[in-house]
C-alpha positions as CSV (number, residue, x, y, z in Angstrom):
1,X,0.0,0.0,0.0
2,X,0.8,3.7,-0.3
3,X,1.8,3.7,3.3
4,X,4.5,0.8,3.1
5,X,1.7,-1.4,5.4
6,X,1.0,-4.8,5.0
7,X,-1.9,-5.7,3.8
8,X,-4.7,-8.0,1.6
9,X,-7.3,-6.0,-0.5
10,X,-10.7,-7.9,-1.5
11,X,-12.5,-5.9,-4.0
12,X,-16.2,-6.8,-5.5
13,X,-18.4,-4.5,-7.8
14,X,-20.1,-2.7,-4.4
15,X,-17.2,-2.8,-1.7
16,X,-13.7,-2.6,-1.5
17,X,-12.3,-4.4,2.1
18,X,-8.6,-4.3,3.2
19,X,-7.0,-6.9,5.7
20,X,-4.0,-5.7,7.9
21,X,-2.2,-8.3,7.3
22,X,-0.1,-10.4,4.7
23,X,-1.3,-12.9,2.6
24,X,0.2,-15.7,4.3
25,X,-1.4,-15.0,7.5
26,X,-5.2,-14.6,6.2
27,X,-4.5,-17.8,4.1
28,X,-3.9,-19.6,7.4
29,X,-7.2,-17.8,9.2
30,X,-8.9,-18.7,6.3
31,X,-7.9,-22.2,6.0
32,X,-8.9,-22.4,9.7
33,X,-12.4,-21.4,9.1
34,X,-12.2,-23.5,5.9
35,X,-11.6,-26.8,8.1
36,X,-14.5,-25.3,11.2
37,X,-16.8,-25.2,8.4
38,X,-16.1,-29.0,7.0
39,X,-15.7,-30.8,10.7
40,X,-16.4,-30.6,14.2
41,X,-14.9,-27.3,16.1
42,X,-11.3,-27.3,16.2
43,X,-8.5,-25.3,17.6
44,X,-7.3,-22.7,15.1
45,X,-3.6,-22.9,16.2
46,X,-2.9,-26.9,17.1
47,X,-5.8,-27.9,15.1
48,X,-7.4,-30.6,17.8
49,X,-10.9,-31.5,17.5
50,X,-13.3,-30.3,20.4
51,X,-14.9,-33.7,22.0
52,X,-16.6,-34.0,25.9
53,X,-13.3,-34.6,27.2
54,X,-11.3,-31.9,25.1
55,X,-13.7,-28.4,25.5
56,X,-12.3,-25.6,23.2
57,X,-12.7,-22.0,24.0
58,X,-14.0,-19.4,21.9
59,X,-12.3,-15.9,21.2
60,X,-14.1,-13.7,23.2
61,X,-13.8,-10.9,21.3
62,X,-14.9,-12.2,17.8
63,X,-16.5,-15.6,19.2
64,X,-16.0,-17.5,15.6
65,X,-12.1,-18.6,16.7
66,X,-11.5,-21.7,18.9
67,X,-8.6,-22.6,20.9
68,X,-7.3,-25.7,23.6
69,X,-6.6,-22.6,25.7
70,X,-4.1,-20.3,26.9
71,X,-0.9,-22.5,25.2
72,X,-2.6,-22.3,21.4
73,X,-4.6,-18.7,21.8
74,X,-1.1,-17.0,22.9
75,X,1.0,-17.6,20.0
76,X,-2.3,-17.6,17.4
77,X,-2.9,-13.9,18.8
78,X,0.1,-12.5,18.3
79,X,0.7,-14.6,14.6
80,X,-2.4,-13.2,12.7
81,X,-6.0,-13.4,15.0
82,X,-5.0,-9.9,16.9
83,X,-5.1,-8.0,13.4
84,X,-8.1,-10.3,12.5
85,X,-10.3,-10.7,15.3
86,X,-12.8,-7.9,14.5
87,X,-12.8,-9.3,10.7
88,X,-13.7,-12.7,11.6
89,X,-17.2,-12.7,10.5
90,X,-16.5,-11.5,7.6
91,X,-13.8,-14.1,7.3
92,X,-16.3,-16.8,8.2
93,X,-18.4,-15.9,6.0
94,X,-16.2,-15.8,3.0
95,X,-15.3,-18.9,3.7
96,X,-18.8,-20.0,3.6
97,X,-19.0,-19.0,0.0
98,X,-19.2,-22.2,-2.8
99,X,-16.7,-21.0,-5.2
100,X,-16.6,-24.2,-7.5
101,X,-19.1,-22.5,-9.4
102,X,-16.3,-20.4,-10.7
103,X,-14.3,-23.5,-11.9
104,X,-15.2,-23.4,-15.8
105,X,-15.6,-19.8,-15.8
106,X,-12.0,-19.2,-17.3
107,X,-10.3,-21.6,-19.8
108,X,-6.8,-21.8,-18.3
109,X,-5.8,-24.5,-21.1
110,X,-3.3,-22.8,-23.8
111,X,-2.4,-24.0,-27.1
112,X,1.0,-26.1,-27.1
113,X,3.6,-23.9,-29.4
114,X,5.8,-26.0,-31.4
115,X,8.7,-23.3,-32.6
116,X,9.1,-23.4,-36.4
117,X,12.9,-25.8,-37.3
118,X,15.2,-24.0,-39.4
119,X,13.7,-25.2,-42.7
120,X,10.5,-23.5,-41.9
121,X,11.9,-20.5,-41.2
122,X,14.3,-20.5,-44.5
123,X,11.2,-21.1,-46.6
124,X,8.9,-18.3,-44.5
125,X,11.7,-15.8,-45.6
126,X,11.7,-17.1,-48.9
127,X,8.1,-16.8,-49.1
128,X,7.8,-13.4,-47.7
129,X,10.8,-12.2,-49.7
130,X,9.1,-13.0,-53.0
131,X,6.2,-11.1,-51.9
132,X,8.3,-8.0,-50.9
133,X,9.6,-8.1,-54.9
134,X,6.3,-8.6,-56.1
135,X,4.9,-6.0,-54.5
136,X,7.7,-3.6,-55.9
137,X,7.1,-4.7,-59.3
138,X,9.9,-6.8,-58.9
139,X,8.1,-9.9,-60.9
140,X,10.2,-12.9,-62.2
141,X,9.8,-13.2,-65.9
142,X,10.1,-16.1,-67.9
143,X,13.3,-18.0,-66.8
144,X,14.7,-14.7,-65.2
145,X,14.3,-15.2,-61.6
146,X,12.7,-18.6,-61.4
147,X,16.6,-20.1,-61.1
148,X,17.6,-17.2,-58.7
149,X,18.1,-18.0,-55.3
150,X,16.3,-15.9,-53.0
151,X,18.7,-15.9,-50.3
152,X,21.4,-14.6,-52.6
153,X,18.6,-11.8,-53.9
154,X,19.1,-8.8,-51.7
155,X,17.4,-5.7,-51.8
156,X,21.3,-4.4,-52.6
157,X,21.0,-6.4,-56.1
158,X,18.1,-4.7,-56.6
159,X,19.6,-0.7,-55.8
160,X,22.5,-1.9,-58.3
161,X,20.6,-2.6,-61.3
């Protein structure tokens, strides 16, 4: 950004939203919605399931994170969740959002180029350099040019004569 901060911007046609953080950080808060959404709660730093003998905490700030407790919330607060905590609906529900509807929306297949051999490129110049004399006027006549080789035809023969 202008300011030299760190940040993630996510634009659509009505809002614009900037995350104070780097990409690498709201990838991993992401991801840790992403896996809340598919199973049972789980810690967002160790990633333990929640069960009746292993109760998680929430966040209480945001209440959509879960932690073991003070060991995993610690070092997940001061990683990413302090400059994501008051983002974390939003976060949740972005990750909420089915975007495999998007896969055949953009044809990433491209066309395999083969690069012309050496022959092909002799005959292209040959080709375009008969062109070039035709369209000066420059037309073979009858048994003038036909046994000319076009590479030894230069635009200097042509000056010369």
């Amino acid at each position: 950004f202008m300011d030299l901060s760190k940040g993630v911007r996510q634009e659509s046609a009505r809002t614009a939203m900037v995350f104070p953080c780097p990409l690498d950080c709201l990838a991993g808060e992401l991801e840790g919605f992403l896996s809340a959404e598919k199973s049972a709660k789980a810690c967002f730093y160790c990633g333990k399931l929640g069960s009746e003998d292993h109760k998680l905490w929430k966040c209480i700030r945001c209440r959509h994170v879960f932690y073991c407790g003070k060991n995993c919330q610690s070092p997940h607060w001061t990683k990413t969740h302090k400059s994501l905590c008051k983002y974390a609906p939003i976060l949740a529900n972005l990750s909420k959002l089915n975007f495999s509807r998007f896969d055949d929306f953009v044809d990433w297949s491209f066309p395999t180029i083969v690069p012309p051999t050496d022959e092909e490129k002799k005959e292209k110049a040959k080709k375009v350099m008969r062109e070039a004399l035709y369209n000066m006027g420059v037309a073979p006549t009858r048994g003038s040019m036909h046994s000319l080789d076009i590479q030894e035809f230069s635009f200097e023969t042509l000056l010369l004569e």
